[in-house]
Residue frames as qw, qx, qy, qz and C-alpha x, y, z in Angstrom:
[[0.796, -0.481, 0.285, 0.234, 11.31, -36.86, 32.22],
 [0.155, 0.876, -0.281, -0.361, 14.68, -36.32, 31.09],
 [0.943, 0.268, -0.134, 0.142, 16.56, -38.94, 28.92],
 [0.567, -0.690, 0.382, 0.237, 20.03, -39.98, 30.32],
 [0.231, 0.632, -0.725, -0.150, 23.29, -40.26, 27.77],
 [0.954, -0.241, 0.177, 0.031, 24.28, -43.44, 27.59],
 [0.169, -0.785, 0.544, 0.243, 28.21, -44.32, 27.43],
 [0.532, -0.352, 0.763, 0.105, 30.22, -46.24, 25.57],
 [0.342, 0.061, -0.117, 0.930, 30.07, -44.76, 23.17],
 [0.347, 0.371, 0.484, -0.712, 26.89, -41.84, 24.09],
 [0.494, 0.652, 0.475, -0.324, 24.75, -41.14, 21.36],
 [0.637, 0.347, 0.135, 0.675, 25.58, -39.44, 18.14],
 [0.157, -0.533, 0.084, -0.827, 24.44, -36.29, 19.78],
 [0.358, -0.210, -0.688, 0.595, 24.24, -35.92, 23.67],
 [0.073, 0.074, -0.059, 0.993, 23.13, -32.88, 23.51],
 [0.502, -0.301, -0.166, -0.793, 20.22, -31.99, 25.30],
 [0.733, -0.187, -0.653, 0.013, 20.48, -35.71, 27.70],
 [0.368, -0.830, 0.309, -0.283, 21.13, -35.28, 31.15],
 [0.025, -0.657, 0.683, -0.317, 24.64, -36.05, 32.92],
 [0.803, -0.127, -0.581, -0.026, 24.79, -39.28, 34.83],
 [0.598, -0.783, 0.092, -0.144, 25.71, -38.98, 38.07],
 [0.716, 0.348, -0.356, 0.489, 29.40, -39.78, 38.55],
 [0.655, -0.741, 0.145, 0.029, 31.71, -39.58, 42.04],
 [0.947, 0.154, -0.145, 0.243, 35.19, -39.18, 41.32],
 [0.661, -0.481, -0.016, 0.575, 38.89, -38.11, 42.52],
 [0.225, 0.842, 0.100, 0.480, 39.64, -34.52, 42.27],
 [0.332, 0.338, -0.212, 0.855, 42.00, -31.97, 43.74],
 [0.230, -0.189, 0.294, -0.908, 40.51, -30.95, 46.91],
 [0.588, -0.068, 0.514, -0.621, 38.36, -33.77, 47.43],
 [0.334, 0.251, 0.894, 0.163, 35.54, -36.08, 45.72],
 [0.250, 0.199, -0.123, -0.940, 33.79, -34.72, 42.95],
 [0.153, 0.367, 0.918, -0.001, 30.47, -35.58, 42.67],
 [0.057, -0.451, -0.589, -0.668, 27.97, -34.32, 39.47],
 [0.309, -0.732, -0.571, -0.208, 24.84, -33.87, 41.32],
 [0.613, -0.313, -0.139, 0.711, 26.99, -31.82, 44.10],
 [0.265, -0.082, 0.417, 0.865, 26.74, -29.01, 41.13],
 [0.138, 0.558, 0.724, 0.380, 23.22, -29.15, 40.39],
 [0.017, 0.938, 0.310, -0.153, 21.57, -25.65, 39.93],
 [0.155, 0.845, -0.295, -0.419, 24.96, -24.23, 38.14],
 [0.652, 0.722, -0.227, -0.045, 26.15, -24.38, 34.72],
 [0.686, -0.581, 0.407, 0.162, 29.34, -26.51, 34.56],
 [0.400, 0.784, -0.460, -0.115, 32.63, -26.98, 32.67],
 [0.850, -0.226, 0.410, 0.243, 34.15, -30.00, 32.02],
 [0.638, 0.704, -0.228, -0.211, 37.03, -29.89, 29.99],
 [0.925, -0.064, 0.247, 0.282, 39.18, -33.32, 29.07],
 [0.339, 0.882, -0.317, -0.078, 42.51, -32.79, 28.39],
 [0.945, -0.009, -0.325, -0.035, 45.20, -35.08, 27.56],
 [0.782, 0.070, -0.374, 0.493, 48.19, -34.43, 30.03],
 [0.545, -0.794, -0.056, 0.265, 49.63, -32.38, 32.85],
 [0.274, -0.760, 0.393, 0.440, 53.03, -29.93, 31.83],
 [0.516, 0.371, 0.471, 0.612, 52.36, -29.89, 28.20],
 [0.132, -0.163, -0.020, 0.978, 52.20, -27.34, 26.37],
 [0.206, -0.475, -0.471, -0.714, 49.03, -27.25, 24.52],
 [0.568, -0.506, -0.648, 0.041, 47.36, -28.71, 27.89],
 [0.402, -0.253, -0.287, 0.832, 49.34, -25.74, 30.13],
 [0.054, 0.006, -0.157, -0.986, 48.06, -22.97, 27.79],
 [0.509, -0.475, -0.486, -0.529, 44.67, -24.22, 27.82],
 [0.472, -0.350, -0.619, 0.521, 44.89, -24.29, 32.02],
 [0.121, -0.291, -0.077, 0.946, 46.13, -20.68, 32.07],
 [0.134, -0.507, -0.537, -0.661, 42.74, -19.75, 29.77],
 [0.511, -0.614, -0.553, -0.237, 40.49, -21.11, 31.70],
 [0.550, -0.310, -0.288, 0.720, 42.68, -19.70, 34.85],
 [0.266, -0.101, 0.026, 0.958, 42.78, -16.01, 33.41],
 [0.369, -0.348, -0.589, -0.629, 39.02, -16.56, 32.27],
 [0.301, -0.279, -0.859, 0.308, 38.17, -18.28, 35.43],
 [0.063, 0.559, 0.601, -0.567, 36.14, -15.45, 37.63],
 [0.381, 0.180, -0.326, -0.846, 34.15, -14.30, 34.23],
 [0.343, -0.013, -0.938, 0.045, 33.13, -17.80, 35.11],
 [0.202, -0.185, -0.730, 0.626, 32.35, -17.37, 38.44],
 [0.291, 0.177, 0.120, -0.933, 30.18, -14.10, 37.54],
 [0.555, 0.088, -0.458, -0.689, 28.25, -16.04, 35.10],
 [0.793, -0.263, 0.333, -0.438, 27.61, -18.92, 38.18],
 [0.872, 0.367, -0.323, -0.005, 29.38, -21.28, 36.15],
 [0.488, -0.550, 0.669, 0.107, 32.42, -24.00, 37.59],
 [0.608, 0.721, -0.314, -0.110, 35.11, -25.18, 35.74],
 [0.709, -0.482, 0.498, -0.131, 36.75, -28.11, 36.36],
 [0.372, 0.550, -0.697, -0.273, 39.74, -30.01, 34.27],
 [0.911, -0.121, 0.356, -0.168, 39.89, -33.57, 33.76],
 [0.228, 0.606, -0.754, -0.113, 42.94, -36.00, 32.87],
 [0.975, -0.125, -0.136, -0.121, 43.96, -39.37, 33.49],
 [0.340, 0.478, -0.620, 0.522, 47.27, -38.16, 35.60],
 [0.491, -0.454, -0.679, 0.302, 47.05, -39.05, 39.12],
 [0.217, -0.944, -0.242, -0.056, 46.17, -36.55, 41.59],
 [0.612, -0.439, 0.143, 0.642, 49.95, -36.16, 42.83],
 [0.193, 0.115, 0.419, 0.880, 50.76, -34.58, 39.26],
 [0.061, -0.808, -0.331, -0.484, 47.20, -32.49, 39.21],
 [0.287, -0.906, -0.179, 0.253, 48.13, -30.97, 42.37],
 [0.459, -0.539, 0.231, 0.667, 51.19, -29.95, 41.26],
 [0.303, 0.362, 0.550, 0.689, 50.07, -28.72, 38.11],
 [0.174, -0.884, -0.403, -0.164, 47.33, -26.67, 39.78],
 [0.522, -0.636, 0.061, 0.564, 50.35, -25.43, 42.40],
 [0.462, -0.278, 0.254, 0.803, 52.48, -24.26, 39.61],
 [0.110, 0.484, 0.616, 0.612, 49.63, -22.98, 37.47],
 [0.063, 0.282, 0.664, -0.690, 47.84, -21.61, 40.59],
 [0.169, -0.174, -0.700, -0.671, 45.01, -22.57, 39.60],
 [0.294, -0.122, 0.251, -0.914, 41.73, -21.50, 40.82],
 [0.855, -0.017, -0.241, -0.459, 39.38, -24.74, 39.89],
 [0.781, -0.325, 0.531, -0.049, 39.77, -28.59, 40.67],
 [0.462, 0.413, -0.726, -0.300, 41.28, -31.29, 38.44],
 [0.861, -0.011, 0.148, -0.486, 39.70, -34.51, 37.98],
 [0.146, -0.496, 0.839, 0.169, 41.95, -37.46, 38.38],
 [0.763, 0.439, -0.155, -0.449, 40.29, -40.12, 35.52],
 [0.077, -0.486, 0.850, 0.190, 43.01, -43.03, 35.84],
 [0.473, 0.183, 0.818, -0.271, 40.18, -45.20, 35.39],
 [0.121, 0.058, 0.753, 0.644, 38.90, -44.05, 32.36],
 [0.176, 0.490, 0.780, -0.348, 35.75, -43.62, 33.89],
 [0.308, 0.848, 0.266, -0.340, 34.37, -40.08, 32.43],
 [0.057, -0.334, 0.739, 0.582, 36.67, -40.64, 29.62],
 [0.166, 0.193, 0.928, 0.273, 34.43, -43.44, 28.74],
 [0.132, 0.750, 0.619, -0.189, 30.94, -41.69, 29.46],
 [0.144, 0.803, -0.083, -0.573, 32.13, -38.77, 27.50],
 [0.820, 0.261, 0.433, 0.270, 33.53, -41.01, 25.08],
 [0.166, -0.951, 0.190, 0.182, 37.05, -38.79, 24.77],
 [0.581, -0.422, 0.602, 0.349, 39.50, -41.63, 24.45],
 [0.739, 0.645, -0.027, -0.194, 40.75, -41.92, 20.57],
 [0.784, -0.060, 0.249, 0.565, 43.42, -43.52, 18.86],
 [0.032, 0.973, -0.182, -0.137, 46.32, -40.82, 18.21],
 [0.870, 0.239, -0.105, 0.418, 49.56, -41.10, 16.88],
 [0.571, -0.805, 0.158, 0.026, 52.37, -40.20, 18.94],
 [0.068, -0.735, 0.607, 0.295, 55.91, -40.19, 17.46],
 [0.430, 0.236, -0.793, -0.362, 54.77, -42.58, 14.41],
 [0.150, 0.038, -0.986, -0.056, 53.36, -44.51, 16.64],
 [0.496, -0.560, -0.470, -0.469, 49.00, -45.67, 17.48],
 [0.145, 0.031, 0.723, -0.675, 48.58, -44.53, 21.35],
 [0.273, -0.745, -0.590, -0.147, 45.00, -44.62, 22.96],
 [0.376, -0.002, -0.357, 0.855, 44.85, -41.04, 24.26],
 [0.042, 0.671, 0.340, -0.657, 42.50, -37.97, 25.43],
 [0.313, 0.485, 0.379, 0.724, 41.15, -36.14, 22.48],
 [0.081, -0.068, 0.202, -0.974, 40.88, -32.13, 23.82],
 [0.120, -0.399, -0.552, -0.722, 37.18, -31.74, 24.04],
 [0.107, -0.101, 0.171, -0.974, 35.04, -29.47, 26.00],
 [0.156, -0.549, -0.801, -0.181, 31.30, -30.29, 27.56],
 [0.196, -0.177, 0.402, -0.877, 28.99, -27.77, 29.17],
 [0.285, -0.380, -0.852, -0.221, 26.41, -28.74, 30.93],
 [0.351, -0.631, -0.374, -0.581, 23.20, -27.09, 32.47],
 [0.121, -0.193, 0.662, -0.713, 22.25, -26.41, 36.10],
 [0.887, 0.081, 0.063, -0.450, 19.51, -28.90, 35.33],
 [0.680, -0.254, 0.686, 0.052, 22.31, -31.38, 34.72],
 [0.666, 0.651, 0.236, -0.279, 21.79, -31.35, 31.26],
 [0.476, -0.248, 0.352, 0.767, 24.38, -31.58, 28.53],
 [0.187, 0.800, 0.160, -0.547, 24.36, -28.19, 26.62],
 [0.635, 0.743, -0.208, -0.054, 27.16, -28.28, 24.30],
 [0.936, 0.059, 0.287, 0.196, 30.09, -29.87, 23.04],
 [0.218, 0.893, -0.342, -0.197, 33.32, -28.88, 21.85],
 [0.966, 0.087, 0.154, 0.186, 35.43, -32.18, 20.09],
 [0.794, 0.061, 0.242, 0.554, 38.94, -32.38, 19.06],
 [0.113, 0.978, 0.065, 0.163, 39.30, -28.78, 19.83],
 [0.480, 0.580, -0.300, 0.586, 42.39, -26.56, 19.76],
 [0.490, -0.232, -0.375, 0.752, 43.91, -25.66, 23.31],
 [0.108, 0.181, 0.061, -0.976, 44.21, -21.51, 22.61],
 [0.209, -0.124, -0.394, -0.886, 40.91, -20.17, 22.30],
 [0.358, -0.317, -0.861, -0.174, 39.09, -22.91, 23.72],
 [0.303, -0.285, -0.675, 0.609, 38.20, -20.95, 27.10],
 [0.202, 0.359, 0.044, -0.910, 36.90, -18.14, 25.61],
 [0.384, -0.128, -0.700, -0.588, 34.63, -19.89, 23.19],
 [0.378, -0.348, -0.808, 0.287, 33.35, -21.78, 26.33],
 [0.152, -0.367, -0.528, 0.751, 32.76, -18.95, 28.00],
 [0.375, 0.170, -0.244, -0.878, 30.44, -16.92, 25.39],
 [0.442, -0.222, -0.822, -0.281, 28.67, -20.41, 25.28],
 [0.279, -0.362, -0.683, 0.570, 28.09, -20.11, 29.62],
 [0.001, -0.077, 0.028, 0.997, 27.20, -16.57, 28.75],
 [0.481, -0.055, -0.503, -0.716, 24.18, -17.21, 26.39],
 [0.237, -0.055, -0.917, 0.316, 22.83, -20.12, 29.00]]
C-alpha cells in the first residue's frame, strides 16, 4: 500500500507519497485528482494572474503544451485568483490547459506553497513558484521549489519525458 502525503506542512520529502484526492474550481469545470489517474500530471503553483514572471511561465507551458500531450501528460496552473481573472488570463494567453482557482488555500496548503515574501519592503503571505509532477499512479514524482518562471516548463517537461 501506498503512503499518503500529509499537509500542513507534507513531509520533508513527498516524494514518492501518493496525491490526496482533492475536488476543486478550475476553468472549465471541477477538477478532481483521481479524474487524472493513469496520466502523468502537472501542477504548477504560481503566484498571480498578468504578471510578468507568472505570464512568461503560462506562455512555456502554452508553447510546450502538446510535447505534453505526446508524452500523455496534463498540465494544469494553479493560483489563488478567482476564476473570473483565470479565465481571462487563459483568454488572453489562449491557453490550452485549465487553471485552478485556490482562493481557499486549499492545495496551497497540501502542497505547502504559501511562504512569507516581501513585497515592496513589506512581509506578504504569498505563492512561492513551485512545480509538482505526479505519476499516473497518483504518486508524487518530483518537485520543483522556489523555482524561476523561464525555463521552468522545459525542465518539467524532460522530467515527464523520463517517467
Amino acid at each position: 500500500m501506498t503512503e499518503t502525503f500529509k499537509s500542513n506542512p507534507p513531509a520533508p520529502s513527498a516524494v514518492g507519497l501518493r496525491v490526496p484526492d482533492f475536488t476543486v474550481p478550475a476553468t472549465g469545470g471541477e477538477f478532481t485528482l483521481s479524474a487524472f489517474q493513469g496520466k502523468p500530471l502537472v501542477l504548477y503553483f504560481y503566484p498571480k494572474d498578468n504578471t510578468p514572471g507568472c505570464t512568461t511561465q503560462a506562455q512555456q507551458f502554452r508553447d510546450l503544451h502538446d510535447e505534453f500531450v505526446k508524452a500523455g501528460c496534463v498540465v494544469v496552473g494553479v493560483s489563488r485568483d478567482a476564476l473570473k481573472s483565470h479565465e481571462s488570463f487563459k483568454a488572453k494567453l489562449g491557453l490550452p490547459f485549465e487553471l485552478i482557482s485556490d482562493i481557499e488555500g486549499v492545495l496551497c496548503r497540501m502542497f505547502d506553497v504559501v511562504k512569507n515574501k516581501m513585497l515592496y519592503g513589506k512581509k506578504v503571505l504569498g505563492i512561492e513558484r513551485s512545480t509538482f509532477l505526479i505519476d499516473a499512479n497518483g504518486c508524487l514524482r518530483q518537485e520543483w521549489r522556489a523555482t524561476k518562471a523561464d525555463g521552468n516548463a522545459a525542465t518539467v517537461l524532460e522530467a515527464v519525458r523520463k517517467l
